[in-house]
C-alpha positions in Angstrom: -129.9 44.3 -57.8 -127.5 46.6 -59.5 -124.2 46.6 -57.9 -122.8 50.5 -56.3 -120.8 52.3 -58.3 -119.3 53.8 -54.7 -119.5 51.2 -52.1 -118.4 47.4 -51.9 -121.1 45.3 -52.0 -121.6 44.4 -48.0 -124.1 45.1 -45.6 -122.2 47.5 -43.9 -122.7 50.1 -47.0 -126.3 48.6 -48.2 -128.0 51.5 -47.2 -125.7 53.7 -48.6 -127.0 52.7 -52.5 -130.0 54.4 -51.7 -128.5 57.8 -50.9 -128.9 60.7 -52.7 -125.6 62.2 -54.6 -125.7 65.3 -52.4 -126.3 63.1 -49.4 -123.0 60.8 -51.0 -121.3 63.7 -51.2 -121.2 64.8 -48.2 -120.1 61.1 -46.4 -117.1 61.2 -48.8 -116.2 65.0 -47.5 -116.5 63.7 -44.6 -114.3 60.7 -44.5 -111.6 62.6 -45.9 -111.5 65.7 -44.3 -113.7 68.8 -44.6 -110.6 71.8 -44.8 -108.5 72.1 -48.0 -104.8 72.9 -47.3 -103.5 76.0 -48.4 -101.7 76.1 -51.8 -99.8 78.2 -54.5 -101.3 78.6 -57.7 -99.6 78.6 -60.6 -98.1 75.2 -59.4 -94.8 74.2 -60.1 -93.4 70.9 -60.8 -89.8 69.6 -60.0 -88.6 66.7 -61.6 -88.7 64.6 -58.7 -92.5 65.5 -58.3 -95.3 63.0 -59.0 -98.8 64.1 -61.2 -101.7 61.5 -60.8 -103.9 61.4 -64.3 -107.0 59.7 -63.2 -108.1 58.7 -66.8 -111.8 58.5 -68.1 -114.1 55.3 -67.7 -114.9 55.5 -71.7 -112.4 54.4 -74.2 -113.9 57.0 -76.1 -112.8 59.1 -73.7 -109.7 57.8 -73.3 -108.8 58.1 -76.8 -109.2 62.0 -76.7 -106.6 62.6 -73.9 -103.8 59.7 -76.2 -102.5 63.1 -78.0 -101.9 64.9 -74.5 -100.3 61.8 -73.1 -98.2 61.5 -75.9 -97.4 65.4 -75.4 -96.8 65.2 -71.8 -93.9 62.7 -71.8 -92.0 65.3 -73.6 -92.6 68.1 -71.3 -92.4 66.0 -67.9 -89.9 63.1 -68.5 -90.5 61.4 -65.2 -93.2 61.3 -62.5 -96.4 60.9 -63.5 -99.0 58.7 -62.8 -101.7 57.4 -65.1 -105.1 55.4 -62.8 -106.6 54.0 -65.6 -109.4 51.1 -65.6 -107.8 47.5 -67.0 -110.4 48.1 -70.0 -107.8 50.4 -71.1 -105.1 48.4 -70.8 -104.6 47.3 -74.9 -105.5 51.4 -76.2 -102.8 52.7 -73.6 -99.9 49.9 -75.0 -100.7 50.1 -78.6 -100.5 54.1 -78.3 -97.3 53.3 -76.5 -98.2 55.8 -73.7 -94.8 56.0 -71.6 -96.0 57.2 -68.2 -96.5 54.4 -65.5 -99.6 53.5 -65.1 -101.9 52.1 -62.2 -104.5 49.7 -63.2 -108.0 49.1 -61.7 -111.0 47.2 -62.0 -114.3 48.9 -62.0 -115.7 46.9 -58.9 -112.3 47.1 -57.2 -112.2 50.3 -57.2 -114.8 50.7 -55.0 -114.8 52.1 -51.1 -114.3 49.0 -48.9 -112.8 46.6 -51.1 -109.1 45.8 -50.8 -108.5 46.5 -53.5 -109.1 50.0 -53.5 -107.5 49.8 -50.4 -104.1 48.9 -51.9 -104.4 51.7 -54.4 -105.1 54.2 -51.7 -101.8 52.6 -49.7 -100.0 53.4 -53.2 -100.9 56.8 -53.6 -100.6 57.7 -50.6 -97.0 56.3 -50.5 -95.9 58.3 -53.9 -96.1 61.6 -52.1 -98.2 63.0 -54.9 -97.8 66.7 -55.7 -100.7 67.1 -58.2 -103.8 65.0 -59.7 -106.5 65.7 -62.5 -109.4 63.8 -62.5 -109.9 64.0 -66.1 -113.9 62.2 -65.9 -117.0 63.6 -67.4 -118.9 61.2 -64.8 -118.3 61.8 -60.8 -117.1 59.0 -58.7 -116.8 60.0 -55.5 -114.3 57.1 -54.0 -111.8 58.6 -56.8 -112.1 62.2 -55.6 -112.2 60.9 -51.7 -108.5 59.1 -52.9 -107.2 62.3 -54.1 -108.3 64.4 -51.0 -107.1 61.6 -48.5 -103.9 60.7 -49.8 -102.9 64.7 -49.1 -102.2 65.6 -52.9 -102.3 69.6 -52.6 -103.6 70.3 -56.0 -106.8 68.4 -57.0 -107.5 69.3 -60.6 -111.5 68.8 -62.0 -113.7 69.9 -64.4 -116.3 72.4 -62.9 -115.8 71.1 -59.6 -116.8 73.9 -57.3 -119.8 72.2 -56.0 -116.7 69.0 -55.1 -114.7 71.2 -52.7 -113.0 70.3 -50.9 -112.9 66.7 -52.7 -111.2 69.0 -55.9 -110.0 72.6 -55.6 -108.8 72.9 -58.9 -111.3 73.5 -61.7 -110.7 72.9 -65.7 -113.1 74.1 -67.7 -114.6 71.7 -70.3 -114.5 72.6 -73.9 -116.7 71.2 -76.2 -113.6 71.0 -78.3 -110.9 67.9 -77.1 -108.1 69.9 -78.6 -109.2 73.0 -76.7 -109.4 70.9 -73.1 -105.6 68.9 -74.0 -103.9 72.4 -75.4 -105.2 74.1 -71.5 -103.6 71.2 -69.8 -100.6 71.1 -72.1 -100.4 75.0 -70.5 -100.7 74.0 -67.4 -97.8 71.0 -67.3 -95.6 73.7 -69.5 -95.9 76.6 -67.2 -95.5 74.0 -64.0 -92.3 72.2 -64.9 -90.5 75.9 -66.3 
């Protein structure tokens, strides 16, 4: 059997693979908290602020955010974040991306295993001020990470049907330069 893209593989979340998304969901609202704090919109970012970049599963993907990561150690020097998948790891050093980054494995990262555990105890120790979850695909555990570790402003693509895993929305242009010039706004109006 295929293994869960959400839940470690255990009897305790067996019946959970059989769930529909909405029904998913919901159980991840749920564990981390059905209210949304209140927050100012246009953020804004001191220097001693942290930013979480959840990056795309795809190396494709990947490769179409290396020109705004590349951009964005310029405008915010320190404190941000990159959760990338250990895939990654080679594209991210031979584009020399600067930021720190947080590696994961794919069945790691997964709600119930330790080692999403230990990432959730990270996050939730950096005092993060901000995160974009920057994936086409929806995986719940990363949204429920965001939300529980009390990051304020949870940045998604069309994600009003995700509140309150994401609060934030981005909207998607068909265009890669059109989606990395909006968030190059964003992080220049924030840090100002």
């Amino acid at each position: 059997m295929k293994p869960s893209l959400y839940f470690k593989d255990c009897f305790r979340y067996s019946l959970k693979k059989f769930a529909s998304k909405e029904s998913l969901l919901r159980w991840f609202i749920k564990q981390a908290g059905e209210t949304s704090e209140v927050f100012e919109y246009p953020m804004k970012l001191s220097a001693n602020q942290t930013v979480l970049m959840i990056l795309p599963e795809s190396s494709e993907d990947v490769s179409h955010y290396i020109p705004f990561l590349q951009k964005l150690a310029h405008i915010k020097k320190s404190g941000v974040l990159l959760m990338a998948n250990t895939l990654h790891e080679n594209l991210l050093q031979t584009n020399r991306i600067q930021q720190e980054v947080l590696y994961y494995t794919t069945l790691g990262c997964r709600y119930g295993e330790d080692e999403f555990q230990k990432i959730r105890e990270v996050l939730k120790a950096r005092h993060i001020t901000a995160s974009f979850y920057l994936q086409r695909s929806i995986l719940y555990q990363m949204l429920y990470l965001c939300k529980s570790c009390g990051i304020p402003y949870r940045f998604g693509f069309d994600c009003e049907n995700l509140y309150p895993l994401l609060n934030l929305s981005l909207i998607p242009a068909n265009d890669a330069q059109a989606e990395i010039d909006a968030l190059t706004a964003i992080f220049q109006e924030a840090v100002r």
